[in-house]
C-alpha positions as CSV (number, residue, x, y, z in Angstrom):
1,X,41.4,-229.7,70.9
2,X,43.4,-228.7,67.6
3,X,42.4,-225.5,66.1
4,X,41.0,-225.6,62.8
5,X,42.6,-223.5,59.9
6,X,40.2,-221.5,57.9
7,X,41.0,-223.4,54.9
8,X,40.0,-226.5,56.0
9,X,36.9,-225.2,57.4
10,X,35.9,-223.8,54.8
11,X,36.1,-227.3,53.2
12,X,33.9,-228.9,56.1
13,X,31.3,-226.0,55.6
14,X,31.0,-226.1,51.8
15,X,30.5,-230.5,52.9
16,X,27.7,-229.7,55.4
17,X,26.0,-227.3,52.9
18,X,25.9,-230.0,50.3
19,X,24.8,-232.7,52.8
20,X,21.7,-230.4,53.5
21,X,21.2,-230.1,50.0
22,X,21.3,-233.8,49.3
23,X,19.3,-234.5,52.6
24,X,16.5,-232.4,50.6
25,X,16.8,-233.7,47.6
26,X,13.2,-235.3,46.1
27,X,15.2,-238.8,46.3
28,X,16.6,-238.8,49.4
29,X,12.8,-237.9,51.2
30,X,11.5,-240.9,49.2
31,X,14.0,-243.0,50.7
32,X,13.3,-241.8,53.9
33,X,9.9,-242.5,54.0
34,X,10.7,-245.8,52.4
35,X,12.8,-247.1,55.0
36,X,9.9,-246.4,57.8
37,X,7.7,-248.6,55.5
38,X,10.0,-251.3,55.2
39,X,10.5,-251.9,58.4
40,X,6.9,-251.0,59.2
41,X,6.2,-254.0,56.8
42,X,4.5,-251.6,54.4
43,X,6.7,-250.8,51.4
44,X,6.2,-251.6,48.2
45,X,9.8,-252.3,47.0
46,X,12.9,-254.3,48.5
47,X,15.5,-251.7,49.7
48,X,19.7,-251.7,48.9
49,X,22.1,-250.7,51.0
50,X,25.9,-251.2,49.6
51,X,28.4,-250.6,52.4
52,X,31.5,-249.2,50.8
53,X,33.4,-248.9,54.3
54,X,34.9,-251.6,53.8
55,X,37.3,-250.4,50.5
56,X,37.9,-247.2,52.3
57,X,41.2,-247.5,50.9
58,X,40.2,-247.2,47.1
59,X,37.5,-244.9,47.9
60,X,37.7,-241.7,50.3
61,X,41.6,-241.1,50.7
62,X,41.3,-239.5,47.5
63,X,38.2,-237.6,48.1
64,X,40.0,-235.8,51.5
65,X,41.5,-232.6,50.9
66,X,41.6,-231.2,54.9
67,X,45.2,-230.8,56.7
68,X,44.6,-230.8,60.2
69,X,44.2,-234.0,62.2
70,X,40.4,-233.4,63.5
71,X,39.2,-231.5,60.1
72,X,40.2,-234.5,58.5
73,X,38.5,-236.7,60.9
74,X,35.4,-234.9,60.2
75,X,35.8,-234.2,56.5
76,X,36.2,-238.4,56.1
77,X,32.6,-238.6,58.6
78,X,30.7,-236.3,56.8
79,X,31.7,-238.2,53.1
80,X,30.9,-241.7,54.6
81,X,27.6,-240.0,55.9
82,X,26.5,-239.5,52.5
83,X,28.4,-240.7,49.7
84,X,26.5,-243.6,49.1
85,X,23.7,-241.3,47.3
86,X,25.6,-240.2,45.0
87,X,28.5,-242.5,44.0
88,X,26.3,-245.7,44.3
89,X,23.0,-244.9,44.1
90,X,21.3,-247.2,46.5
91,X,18.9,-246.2,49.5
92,X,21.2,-244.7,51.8
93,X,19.2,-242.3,53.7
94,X,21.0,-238.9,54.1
95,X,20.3,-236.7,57.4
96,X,20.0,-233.7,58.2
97,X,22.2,-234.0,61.4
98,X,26.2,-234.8,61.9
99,X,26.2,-237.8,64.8
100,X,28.2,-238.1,66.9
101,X,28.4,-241.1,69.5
102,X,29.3,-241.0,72.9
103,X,32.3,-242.4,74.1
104,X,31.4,-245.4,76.0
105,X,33.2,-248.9,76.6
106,X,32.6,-251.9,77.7
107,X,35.1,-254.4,78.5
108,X,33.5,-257.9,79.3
109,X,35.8,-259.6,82.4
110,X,37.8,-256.5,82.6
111,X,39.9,-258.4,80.4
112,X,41.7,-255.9,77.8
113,X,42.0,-258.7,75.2
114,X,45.2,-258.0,72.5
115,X,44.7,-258.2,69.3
116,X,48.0,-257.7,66.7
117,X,47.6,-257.6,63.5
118,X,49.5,-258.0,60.2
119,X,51.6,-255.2,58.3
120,X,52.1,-255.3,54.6
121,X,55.2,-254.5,53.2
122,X,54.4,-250.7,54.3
123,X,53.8,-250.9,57.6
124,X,50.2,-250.5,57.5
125,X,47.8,-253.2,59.0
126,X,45.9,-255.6,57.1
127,X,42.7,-257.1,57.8
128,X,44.5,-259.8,59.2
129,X,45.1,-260.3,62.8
130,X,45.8,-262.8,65.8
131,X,44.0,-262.6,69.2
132,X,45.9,-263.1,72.2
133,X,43.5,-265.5,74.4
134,X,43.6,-264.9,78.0
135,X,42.2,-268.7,78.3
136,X,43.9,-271.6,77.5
137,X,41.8,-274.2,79.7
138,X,38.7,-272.8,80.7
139,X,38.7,-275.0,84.3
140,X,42.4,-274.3,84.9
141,X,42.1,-270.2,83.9
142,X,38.7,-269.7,85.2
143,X,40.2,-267.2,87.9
144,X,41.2,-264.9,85.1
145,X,37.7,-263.5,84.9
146,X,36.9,-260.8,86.8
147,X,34.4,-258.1,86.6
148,X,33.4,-256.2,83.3
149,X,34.9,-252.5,83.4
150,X,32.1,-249.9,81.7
151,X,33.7,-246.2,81.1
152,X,32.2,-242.7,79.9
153,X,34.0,-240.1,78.6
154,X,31.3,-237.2,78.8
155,X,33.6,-234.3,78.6
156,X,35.9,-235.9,75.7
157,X,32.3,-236.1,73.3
158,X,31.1,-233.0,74.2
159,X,35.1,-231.2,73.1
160,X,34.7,-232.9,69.8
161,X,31.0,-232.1,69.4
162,X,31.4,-228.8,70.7
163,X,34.1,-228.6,67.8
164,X,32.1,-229.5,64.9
165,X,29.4,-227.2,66.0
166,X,31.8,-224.6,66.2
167,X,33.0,-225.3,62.5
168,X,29.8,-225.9,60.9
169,X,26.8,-226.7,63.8
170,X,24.8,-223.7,62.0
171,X,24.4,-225.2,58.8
172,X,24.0,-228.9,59.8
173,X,23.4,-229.3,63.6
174,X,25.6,-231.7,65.6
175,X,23.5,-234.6,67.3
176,X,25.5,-236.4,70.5
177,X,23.9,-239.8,71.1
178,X,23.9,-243.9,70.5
179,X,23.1,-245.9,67.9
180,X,20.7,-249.6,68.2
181,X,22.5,-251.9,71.5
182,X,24.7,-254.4,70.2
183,X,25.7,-257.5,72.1
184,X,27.6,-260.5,70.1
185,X,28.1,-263.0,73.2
186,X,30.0,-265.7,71.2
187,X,32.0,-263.3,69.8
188,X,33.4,-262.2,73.5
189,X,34.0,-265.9,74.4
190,X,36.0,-266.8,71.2
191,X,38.3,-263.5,72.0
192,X,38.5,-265.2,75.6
193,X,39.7,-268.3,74.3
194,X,40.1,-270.3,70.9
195,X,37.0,-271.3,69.0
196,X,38.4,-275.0,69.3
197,X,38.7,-274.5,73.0
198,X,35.2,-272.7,73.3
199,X,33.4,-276.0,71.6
200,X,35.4,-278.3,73.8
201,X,34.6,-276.6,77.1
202,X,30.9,-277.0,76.5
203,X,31.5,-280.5,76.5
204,X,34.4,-280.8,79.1
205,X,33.7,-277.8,81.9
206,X,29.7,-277.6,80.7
207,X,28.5,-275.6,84.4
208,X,31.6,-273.0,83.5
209,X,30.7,-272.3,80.2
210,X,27.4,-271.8,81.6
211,X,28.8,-269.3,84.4
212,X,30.4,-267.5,81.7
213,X,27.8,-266.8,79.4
214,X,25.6,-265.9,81.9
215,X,28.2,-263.4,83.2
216,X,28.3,-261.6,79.8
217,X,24.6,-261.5,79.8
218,X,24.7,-259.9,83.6
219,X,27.3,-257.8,82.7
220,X,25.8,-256.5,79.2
221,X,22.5,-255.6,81.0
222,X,24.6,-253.8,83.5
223,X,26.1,-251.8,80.8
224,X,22.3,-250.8,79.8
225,X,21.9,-249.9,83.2
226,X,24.5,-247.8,83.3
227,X,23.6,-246.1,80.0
228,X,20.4,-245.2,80.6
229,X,21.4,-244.3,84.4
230,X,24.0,-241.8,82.9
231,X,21.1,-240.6,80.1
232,X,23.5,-241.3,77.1
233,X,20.4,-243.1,75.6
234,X,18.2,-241.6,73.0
235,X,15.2,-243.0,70.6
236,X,16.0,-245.6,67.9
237,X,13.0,-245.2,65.2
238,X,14.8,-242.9,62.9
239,X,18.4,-242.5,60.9
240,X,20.1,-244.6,63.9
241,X,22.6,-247.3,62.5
242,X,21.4,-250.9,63.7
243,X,23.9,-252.5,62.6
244,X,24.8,-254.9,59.7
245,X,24.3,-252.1,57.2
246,X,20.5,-251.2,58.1
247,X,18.7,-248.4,60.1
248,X,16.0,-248.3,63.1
249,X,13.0,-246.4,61.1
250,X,10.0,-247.7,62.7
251,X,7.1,-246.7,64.7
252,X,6.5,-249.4,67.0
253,X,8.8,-247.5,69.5
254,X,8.5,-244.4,71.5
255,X,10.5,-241.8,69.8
256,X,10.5,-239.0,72.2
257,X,11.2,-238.9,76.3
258,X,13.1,-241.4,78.6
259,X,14.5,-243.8,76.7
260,X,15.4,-247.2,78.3
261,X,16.8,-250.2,76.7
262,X,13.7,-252.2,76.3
263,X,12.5,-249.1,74.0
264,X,15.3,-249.1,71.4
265,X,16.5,-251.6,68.8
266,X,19.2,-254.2,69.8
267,X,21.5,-256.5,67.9
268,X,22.7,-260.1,67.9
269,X,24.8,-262.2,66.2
270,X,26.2,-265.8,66.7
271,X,28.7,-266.4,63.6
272,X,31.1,-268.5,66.0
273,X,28.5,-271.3,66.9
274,X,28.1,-272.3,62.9
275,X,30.0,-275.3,63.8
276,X,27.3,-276.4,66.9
277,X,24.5,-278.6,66.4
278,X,21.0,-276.6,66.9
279,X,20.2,-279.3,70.2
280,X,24.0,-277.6,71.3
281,X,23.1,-274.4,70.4
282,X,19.5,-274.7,72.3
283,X,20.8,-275.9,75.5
284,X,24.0,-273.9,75.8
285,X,24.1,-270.6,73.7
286,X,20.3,-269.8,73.0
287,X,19.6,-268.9,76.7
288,X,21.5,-266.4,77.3
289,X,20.5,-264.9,73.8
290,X,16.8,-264.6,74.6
291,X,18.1,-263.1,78.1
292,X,19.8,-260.0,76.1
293,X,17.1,-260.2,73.4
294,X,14.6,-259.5,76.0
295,X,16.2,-256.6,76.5
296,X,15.4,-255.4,73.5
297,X,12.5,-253.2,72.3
298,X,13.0,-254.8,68.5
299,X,15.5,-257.1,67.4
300,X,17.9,-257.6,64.5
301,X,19.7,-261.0,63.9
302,X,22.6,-262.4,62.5
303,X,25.8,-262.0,60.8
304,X,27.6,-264.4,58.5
305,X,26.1,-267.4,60.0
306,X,23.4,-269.3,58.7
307,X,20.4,-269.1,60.8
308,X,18.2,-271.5,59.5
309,X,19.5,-274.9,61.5
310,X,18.3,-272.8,64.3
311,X,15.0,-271.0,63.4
312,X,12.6,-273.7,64.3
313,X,13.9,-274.4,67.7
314,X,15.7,-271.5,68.9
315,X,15.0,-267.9,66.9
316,X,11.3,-268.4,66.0
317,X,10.9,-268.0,69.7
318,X,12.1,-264.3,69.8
319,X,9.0,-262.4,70.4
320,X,10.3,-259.4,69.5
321,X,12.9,-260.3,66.2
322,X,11.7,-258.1,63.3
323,X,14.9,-258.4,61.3
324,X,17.1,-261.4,60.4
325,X,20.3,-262.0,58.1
326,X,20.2,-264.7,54.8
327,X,23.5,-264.8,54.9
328,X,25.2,-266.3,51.4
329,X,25.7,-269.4,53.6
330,X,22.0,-269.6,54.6
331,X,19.2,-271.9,52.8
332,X,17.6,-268.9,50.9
333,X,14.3,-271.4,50.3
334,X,14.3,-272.6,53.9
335,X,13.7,-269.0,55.2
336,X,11.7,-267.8,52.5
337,X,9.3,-270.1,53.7
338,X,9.5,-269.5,57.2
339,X,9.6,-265.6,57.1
340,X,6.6,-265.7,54.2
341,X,4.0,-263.7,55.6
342,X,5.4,-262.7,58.7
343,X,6.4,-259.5,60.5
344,X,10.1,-260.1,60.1
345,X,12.5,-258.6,57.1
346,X,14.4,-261.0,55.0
347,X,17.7,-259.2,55.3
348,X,19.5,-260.9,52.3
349,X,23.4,-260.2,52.2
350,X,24.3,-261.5,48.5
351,X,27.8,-262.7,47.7
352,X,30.5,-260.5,48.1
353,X,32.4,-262.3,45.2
354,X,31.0,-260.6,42.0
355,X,32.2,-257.3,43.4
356,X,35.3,-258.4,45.3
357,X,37.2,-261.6,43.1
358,X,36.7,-260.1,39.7
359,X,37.6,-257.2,38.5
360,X,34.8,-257.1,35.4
361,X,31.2,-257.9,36.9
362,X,29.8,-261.4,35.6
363,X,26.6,-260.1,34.9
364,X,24.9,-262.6,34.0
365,X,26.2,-265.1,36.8
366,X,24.8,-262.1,39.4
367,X,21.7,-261.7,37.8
368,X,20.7,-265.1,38.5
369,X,22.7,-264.9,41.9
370,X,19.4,-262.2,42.9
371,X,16.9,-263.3,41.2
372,X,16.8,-266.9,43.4
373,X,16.9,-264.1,46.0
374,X,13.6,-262.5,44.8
375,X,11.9,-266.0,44.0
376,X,12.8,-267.3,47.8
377,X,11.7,-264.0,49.2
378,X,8.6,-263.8,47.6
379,X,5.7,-263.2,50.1
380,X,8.4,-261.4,52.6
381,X,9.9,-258.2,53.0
382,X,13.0,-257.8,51.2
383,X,16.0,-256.0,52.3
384,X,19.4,-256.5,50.4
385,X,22.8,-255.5,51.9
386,X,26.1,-255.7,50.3
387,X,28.6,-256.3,52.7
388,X,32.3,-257.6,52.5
389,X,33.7,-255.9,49.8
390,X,37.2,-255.4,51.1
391,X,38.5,-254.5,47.0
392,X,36.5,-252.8,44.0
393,X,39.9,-253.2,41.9
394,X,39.4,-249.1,41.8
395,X,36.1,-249.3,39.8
396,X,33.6,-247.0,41.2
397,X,31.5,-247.2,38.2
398,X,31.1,-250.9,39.2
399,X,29.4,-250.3,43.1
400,X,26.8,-248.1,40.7
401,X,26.4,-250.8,37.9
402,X,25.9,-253.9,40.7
403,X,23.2,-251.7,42.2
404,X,21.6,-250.8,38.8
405,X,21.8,-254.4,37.7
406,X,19.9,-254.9,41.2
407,X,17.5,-252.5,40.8
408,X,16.5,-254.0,37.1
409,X,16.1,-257.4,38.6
410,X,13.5,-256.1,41.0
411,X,11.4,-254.1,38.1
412,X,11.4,-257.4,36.3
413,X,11.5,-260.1,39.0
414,X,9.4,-258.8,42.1
């Protein structure tokens, strides 16, 4: 493990002590207790997230100021970990820990899918990319398949957690362990083959596609298995990232002792079935969804996709679902309507265009884009994440104004 200079730690310290100091900021403890209402189905206000990970480019390259490889690497974690409260202003809750995950994988069929991806004139890759599919026919390239590969690298987490608590573990303690489960079946089988050829082999090899999603599902419990067999498990009712830009807070879990799979959050998303009609979806996807979700202490839902072709027959069934996605391609009404009431956060994800097309904000145009959000919503519990913002046009003061505009509409609108 590189050694680092006393420069650059002295960087990464004077970053940890101002964590601390925003983790105790008045602000920061509201939001805290905040989130554990929320998604307790007690608060009082809807909460904002805006993920800004996703224009690293514009925003954190210029904030780094560390030379070595792993200072830098750490100096970039502990920004992301808090930036958000004070560039954008939203409801990011700050801890009072730097986490680090353990590195586990999971490859599903022991298949190490390729993925390439484009270069710009630079050299440096884009966001787009071309997956090399191991399936062409599903019947004929069945055979490829073989058995998922799950891999722990204990003494590899430990070397770089042992690292940062060297550099700066006394002023913000260093905490090794997982984040909510995520499983995204669908996903897996259009990386095995094209999305074209996955809807056709429901139709043309209907008992494979069946083998293979309930392979995934065998092989992703496995991995749970091996987790919690391995203890690289840990509570989810906290800080811990679910996934889709929200966090675990709640108290319907255990948050202390043996943790097991069916005691933590889990996530699931379908955005490759949009195209499936909810009677396909019921008989050949939904299945093997409950299977995982069952899994699941508490369950968050959904991506991109819209879920409301399949609430009624398919995700109004999952006992356990206490979060799921309005995506901007969802009927906002529909699921108001469903959700009113109910133990189960409307997890809006507004339009990424008003921050990512234009370079001025419209306004007026994403005033009334929210406020149909806060008229549909009304009766549930609101949570609005920004997502999908791949370019700001290098306008930080516009991630602060979108969030203030949001803010206003909620005084006046909710």
């Amino acid at each position: 493990m590189e050694t680092i200079s006393t420069r650059d730690k002295e960087i990464l310290r004077n970053l940890a002590k101002h964590k601390m100091e925003l983790y105790n900021s008045e602000r920061n403890q509201r939001n805290l207790q905040d989130w554990l209402l929320h998604n307790t189905f007690q608060s009082q206000r809807p909460m904002i997230h805006m993920e800004i990970s996703a224009s690293w480019q514009e925003i954190f390259p210029k904030r780094l100021k560390c030379e070595g490889w792993l200072a830098r690497n750490f100096e970039e974690r502990l920004w992301e970990s808090f930036l958000n409260h004070e560039l954008v202003g939203d409801d990011y809750p700050v801890t009072d820990y730097f986490f680090i995950p353990w590195r586990i994988n999971h490859i599903p069929y022991g298949l190490d899918i390729k993925v390439v991806n484009a270069k710009n004139e630079a050299g440096q890759n884009t966001l787009g990319y071309k997956i090399q599919h191991p399936i062409a026919d599903l019947k004929e390239d069945f055979h490829k398949l073989g058995s998922s590969i799950i891999t722990l690298d204990k003494a590899g987490t430990m070397e770089y957690a042992n690292a940062a608590a060297d550099t700066f573990g006394d002023i913000l303690p260093v905490k090794v362990g997982t984040s909510a489960h995520f499983a995204v079946p669908t996903r897996c089988v259009v990386y095995l083959m094209e999305m074209e050829t996955m809807f056709t082999s429901m139709v043309d090899y209907p008992e494979l596609f069946h083998k293979v999603m309930r392979q995934y599902v065998e092989d992703t419990i496995a991995y749970f298995r091996f987790m919690e067999a391995n203890e690289v498990v840990n509570p989810t009712t906290g800080a811990e990232y679910l996934g889709q830009g929200s966090w675990c807070f709640t108290n319907e879990l255990p948050s202390s002792g043996t943790i097991t799979s069916k005691q933590m959050w889990g996530f699931l998303d379908s955005q490759e079935t949009v195209g499936v009609s909810p009677a396909m979806f019921e008989e050949m996807i939904f299945p093997y969804y409950k299977m995982i979700a069952d899994e699941y202490g508490l369950l968050s839902y959904g991506c991109c996709e819209p879920v409301h072709p399949f609430w009624e027959s398919c995700l109004s069934k999952l006992d356990n679902l206490r979060k799921i996605t309005v995506s901007p391609w969802c009927d906002e009404e529909y699921m108001g309507a469903v959700l009113k009431g109910r133990n189960v956060v409307y997890h809006r994800k507004p339009n990424s265009n008003f921050l990512g097309v234009d370079e001025t904000l419209d306004e007026g145009a994403f005033r009334a884009h929210i406020r149909r959000t806060l008229k549909a919503a009304q009766g549930c519990t609101l949570e609005i994440t920004q997502r999908d913002v791949y370019t700001i046009h290098n306008n930080e003061a516009k991630l602060r104004r979108y969030v203030d505009v949001m803010r206003d509409e909620i005084d006046r609108f909710w």
